[in-house]
Backbone bond lengths (Angstrom), bond angles and torsions (degrees), N, CA, C in turn:
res aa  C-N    CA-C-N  psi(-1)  N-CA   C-N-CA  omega(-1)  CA-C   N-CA-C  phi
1 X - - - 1.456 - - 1.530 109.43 -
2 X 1.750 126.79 135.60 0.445 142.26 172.21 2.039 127.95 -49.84
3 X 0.915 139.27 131.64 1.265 121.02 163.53 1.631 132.53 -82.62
4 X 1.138 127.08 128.80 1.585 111.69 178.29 1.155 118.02 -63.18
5 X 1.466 116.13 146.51 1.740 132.27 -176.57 1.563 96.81 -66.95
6 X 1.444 128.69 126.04 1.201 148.39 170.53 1.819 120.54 -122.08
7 X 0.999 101.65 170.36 1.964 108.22 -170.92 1.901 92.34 -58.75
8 X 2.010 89.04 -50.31 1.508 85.58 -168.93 1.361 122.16 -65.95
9 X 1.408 124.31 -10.68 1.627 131.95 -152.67 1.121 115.14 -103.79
10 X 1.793 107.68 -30.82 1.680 123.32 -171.11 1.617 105.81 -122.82
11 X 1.263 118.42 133.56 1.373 117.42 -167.41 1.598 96.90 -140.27
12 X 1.397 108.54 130.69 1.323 114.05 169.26 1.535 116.14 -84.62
13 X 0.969 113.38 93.64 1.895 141.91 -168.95 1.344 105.98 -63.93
14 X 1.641 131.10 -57.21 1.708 134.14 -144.34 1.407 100.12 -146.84
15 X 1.443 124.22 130.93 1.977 111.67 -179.03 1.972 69.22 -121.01
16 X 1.214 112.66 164.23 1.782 140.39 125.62 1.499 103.73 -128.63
17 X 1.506 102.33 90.34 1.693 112.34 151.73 1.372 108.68 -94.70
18 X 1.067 124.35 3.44 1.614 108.14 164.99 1.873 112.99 -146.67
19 X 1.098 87.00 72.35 2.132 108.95 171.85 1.812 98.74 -50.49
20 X 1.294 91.79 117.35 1.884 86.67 142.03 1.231 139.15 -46.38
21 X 1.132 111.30 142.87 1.485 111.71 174.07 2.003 112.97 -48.49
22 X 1.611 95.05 122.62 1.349 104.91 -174.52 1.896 116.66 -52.85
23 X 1.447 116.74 136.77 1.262 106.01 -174.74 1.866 103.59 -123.41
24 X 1.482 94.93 -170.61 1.525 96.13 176.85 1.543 116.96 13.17
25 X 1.569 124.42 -136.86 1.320 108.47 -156.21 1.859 106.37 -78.23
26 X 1.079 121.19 -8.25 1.818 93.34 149.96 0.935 133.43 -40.42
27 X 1.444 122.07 -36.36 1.502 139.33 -175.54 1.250 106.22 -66.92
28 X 1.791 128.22 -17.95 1.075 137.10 161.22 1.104 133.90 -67.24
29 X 1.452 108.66 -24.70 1.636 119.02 -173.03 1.550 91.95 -99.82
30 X 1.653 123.67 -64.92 1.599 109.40 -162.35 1.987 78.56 -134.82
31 X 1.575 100.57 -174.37 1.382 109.65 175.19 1.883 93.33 -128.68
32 X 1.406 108.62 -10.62 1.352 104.43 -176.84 1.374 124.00 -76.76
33 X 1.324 127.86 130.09 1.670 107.81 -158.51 1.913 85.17 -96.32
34 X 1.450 141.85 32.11 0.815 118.99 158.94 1.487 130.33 -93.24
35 X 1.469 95.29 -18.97 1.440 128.93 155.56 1.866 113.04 -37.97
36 X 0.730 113.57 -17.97 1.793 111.35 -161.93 1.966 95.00 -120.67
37 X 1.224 111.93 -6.96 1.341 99.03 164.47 1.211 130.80 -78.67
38 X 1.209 105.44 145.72 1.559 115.10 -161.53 1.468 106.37 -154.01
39 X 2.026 102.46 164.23 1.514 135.74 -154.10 1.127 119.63 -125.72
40 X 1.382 141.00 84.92 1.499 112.58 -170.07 1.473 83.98 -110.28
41 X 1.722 95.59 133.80 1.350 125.39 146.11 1.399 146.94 -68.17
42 X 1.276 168.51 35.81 1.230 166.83 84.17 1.694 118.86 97.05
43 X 1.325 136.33 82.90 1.294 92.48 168.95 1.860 96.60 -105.59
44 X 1.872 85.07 148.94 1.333 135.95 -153.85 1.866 88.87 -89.02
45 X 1.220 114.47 -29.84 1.908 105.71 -178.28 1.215 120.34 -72.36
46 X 1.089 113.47 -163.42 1.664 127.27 153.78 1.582 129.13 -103.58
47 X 1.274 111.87 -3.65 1.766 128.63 -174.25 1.505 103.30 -111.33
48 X 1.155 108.09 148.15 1.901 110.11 172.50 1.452 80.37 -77.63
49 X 1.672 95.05 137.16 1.702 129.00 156.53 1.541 122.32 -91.38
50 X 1.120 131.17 111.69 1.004 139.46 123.63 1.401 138.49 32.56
51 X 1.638 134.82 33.99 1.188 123.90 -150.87 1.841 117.31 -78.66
52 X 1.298 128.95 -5.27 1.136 159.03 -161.49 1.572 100.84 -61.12
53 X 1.147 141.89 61.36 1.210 143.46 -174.39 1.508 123.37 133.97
54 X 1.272 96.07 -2.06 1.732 105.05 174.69 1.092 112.60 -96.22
55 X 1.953 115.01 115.13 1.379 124.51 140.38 0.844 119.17 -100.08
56 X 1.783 97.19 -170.47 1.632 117.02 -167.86 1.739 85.70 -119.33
57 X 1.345 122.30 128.63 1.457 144.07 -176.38 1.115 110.64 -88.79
58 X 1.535 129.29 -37.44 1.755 124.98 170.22 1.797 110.18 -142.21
59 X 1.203 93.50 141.05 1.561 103.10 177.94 1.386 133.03 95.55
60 X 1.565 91.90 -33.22 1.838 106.01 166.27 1.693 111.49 -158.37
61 X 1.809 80.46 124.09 1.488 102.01 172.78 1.384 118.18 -55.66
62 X 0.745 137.80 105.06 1.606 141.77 -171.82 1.800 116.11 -161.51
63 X 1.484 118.95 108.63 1.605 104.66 163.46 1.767 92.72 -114.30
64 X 1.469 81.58 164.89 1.775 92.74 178.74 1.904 102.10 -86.67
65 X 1.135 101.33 -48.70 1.702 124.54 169.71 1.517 97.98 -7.89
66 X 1.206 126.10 162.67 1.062 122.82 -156.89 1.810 151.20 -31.00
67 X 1.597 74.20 45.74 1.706 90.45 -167.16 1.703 113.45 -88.91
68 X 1.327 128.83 172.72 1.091 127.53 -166.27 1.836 99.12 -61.18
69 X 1.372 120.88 -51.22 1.787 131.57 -172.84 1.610 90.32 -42.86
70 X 1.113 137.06 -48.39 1.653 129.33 -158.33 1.524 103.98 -101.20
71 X 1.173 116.53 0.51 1.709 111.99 172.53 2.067 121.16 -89.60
């Protein structure tokens, strides 16, 4: 059985809210440098957590809920 994602279990570890301007073949995928921001998540336990109901409430649109990470 899985454990549920908690304050203590899930830790937001790594932000890039502010990417360089995209170069060479980035410039291939998007030209938007908002595109390249990124979240790394952490879990902080010893049990696989649970991501199946965890959002983010302000600042970034994001549910885990039926996304590819919880399938």
């Amino acid at each position: 059985m899985e454990t549920p994602a908690l304050a203590a279990n899930l830790v937001v570890s790594e932000i890039q809210y502010a990417p360089a301007i995209p170069t060479g073949a980035e410039l291939a995928v998007s030209s938007d440098v908002s595109d390249y921001e990124w979240m790394e998540l952490m879990n902080a336990g010893d049990e696989v957590i649970q991501l199946t109901d965890v959002h983010f409430e302000t600042g970034i649109n994001f549910s885990f809920t039926g996304s590819a990470i919880t399938m």
